[in-house]
C-alpha positions, 0 to 999 in steps of 0.5 A: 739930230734929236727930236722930242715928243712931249705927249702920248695919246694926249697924256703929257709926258714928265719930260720930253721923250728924246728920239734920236733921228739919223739919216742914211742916204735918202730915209730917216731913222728915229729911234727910242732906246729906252722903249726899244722902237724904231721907225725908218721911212723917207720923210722925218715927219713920216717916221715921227708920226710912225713913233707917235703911232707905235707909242700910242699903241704899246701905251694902250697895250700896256695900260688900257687892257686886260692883258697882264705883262710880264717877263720883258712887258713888265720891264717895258712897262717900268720904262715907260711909267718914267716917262709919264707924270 
C-alpha cells in the first residue's frame, strides 16, 4: 500500500512524495527510500504524522540553518530539492 504526501512545512512538493506503508501484525511501517526514513508505530495515521515530522525537521536541517552538509548530508540534500518545486 502507498500513501503521498504533497507538502512539507507547507512547501508544496513538484510531485507527491510516494511513502510505502507495510503492516506486520498489529504496527504499520512507512518508509521513504529515497530520504532514507522510516516510521513504524500502531496506527497508519500515527506514523504518517511521524514522517511529516521527521521531513519537517531534515527540511529545517538541511535548508534553514547554518549548518553546512557534506558527505552523505550533501547527497541527502540533493534528493530532497528533486522533490521540492
Amino acid at each position: 500500500m502507498y500513501h503521498f504526501i504533497n507538502f512539507i512545512q507547507g512547501i508544496p512538493l513538484a510531485q507527491p512524495l510516494k511513502v510505502k506503508v507495510l503492516r506486520e501484525n498489529d504496527e504499520y511501517l512507512s518508509i521513504v527510500q529515497d530520504l532514507n526514513l522510516y516510521a513504524k508505530g500502531d496506527d497508519l495515521n500515527e506514523t504518517i504524522e511521524e514522517l511529516k515530522e521527521d521531513l519537517k525537521n531534515l527540511y529545517q536541517d538541511l535548508f534553514n540553518s547554518d549548518y553546512i552538509p557534506s558527505g552523505n548530508a550533501m547527497k541527502l540534500k540533493s534528493e530532497f530539492e528533486k522533490i521540492l518545486k
